[in-house]
C-alpha positions in Angstrom: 87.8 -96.0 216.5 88.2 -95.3 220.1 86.5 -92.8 221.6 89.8 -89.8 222.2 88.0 -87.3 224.9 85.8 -88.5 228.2 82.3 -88.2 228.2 82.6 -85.5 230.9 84.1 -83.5 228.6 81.4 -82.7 227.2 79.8 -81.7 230.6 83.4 -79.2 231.2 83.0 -77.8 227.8 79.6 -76.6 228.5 80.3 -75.1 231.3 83.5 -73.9 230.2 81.2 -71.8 227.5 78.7 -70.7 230.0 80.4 -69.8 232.6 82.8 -67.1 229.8 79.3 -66.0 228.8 78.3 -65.1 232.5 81.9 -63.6 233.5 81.2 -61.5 230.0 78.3 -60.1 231.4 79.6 -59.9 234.9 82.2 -57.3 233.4 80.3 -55.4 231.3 77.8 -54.7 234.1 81.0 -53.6 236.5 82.4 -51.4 233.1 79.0 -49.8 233.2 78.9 -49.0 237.0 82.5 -47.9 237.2 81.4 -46.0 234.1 78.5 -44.6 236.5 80.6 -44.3 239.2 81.4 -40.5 241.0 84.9 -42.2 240.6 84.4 -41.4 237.1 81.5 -39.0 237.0 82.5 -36.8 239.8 79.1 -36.5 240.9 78.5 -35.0 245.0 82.2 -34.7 244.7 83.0 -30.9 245.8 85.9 -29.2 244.3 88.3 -27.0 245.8 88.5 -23.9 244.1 90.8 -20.6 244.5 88.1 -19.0 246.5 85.6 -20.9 248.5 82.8 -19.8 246.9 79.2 -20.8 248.8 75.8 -20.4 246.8 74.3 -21.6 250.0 75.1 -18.5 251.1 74.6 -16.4 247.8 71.9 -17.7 246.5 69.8 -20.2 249.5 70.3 -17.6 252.1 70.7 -14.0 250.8 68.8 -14.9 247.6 70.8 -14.0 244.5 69.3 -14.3 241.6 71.2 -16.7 239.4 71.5 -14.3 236.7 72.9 -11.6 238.5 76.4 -14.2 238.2 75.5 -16.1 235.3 74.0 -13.3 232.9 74.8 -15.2 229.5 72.7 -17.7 230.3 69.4 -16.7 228.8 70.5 -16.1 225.5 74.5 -18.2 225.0 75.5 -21.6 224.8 77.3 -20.8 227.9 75.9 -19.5 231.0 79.2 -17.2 231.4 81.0 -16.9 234.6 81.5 -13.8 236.5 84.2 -11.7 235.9 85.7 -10.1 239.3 84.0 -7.2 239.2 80.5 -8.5 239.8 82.0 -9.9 243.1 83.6 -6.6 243.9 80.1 -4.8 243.8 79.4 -6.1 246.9 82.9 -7.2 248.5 84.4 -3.6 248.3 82.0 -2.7 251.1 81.9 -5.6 253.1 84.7 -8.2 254.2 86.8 -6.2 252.3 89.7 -7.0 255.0 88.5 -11.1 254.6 92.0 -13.5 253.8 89.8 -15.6 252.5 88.6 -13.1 249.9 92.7 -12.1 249.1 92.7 -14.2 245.6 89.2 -11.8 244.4 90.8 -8.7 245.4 94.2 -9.4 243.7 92.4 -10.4 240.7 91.0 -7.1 240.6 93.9 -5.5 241.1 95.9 -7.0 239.0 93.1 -7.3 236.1 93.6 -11.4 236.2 90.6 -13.9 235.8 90.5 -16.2 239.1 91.2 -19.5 237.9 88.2 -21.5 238.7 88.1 -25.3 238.7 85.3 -26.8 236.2 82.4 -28.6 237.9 79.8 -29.6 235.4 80.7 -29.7 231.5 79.8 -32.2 228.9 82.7 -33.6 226.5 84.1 -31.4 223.8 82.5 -33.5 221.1 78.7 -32.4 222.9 76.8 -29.8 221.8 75.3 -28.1 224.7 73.1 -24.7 224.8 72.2 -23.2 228.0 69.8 -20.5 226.4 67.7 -23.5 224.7 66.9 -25.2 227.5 66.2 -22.5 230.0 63.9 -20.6 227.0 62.2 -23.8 227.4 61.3 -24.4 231.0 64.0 -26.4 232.0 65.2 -25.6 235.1 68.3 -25.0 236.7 68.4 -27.1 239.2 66.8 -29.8 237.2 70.4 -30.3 235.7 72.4 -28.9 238.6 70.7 -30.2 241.7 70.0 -28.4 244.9 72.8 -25.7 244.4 70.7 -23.3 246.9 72.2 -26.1 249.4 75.8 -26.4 248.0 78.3 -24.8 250.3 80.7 -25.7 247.9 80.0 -27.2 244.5 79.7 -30.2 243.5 77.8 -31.9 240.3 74.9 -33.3 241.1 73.8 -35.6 237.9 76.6 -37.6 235.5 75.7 -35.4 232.3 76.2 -38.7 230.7 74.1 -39.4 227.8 71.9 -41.6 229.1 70.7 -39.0 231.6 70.5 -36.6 229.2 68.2 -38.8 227.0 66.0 -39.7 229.9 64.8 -35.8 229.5 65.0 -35.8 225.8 62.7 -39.0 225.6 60.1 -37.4 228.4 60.3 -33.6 228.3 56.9 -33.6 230.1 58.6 -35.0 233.0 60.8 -32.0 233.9 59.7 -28.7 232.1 58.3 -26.1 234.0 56.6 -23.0 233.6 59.2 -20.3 232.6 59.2 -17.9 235.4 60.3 -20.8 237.4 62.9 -22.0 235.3 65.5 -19.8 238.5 63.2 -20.5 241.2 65.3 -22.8 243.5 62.7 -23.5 245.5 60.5 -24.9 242.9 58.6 -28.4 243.3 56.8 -30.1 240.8 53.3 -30.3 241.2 51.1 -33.4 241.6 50.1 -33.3 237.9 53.5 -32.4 236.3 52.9 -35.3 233.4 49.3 -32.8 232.2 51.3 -30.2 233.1 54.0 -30.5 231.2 52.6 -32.3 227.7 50.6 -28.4 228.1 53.8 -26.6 228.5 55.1 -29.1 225.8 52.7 -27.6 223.1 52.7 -24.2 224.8 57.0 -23.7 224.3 56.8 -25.6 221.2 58.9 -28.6 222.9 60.5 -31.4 220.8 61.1 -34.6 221.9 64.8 -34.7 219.7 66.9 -38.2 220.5 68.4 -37.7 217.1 72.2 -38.0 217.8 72.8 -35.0 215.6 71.1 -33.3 218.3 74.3 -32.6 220.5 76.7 -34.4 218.4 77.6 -31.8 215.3 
């Protein structure tokens, strides 16, 4: 019988195969960059918000306390936001007469939360609790970056699993001592791996990757 197909068919169909199998992997690598992405992630994107609100200059430069905002944070899944009465301790004495300041003043007046645009949260179908981690020795700028240099905010990691498990896996890597779990300034030391495996034991620290960690 004669032969139907040319021997550099063969040769076509090969390549044919392997070059699908490359272009396969070619776009799940670009899926898992866009996916990465601040296109996606928002991360060092700043959003605009009702009132510009700086913690450069709340927290880096007059030194606020994170707490004295976020006061749920110790011991709630959320760290809370402010209502506008906190900001009024100190802005019904000084700027009071600020435009930029108009929308916290009419909140107050008219007893009306400020409407503020979300920055960092995880999906609905994440478990997340704030009090865990910083009774813990993790940090706040550990998940929040630099926010003592944040004139506006912006999200500074992906809060994507993966970056949540590179902590869950190492612990060690990232805990600190719990008095400066609000300290902004804080650095690890040279010997943060002995550090933290002692900090580890000392807070009773888990390594949990189980996925019914966060996912309940």
């Amino acid at each position: 019988m004669a032969q139907i197909f040319h021997r550099s068919t063969n040769t076509i169909a090969r390549v044919s195969i392997y070059g699908a199998a490359v272009l396969l992997a070619i776009l799940v690598w670009a899926v898992y960059e866009l996916s990465a992405s601040p296109y996606v992630t928002d991360v060092n994107v700043a959003k605009d918000q009702p009132v510009p609100f700086s913690h450069k200059h709340h927290v880096g430069e007059l030194g606020l306390d994170c707490r004295y905002c976020h006061t749920a944070v110790e011991f709630a899944p959320s760290a809370g936001m402010p209502p506008t009465q906190t900001c009024m301790t100190c802005h019904s004495q000084i700027w009071v007469n600020s435009p930029m300041l108009e929308p916290v003043r009419a909140s107050y007046r008219d007893d009306k939360s400020i409407e503020w645009i979300r920055v960092n949260a995880v999906p609905d179908f994440v478990y997340f609790n704030h009090s865990i981690h910083v009774n813990k020795g993790v940090g706040c700028v550990t998940c929040h970056g630099p926010v003592g240099d944040m004139p506006l905010t912006w999200r500074a990691n992906t809060l994507q699993m993966g970056w949540c498990l590179d902590c869950h896996r190492n612990p060690e890597k990232f805990v600190r001592p719990k008095e400066n779990v609000f300290d902004i300034h804080y650095k690890a030391p040279a010997n943060q791996d002995e550090l933290g495996l002692k900090l580890m034991k000392e807070y009773k620290i888990q390594s949990l990757t189980n996925c019914t960690t966060c996912h309940r």
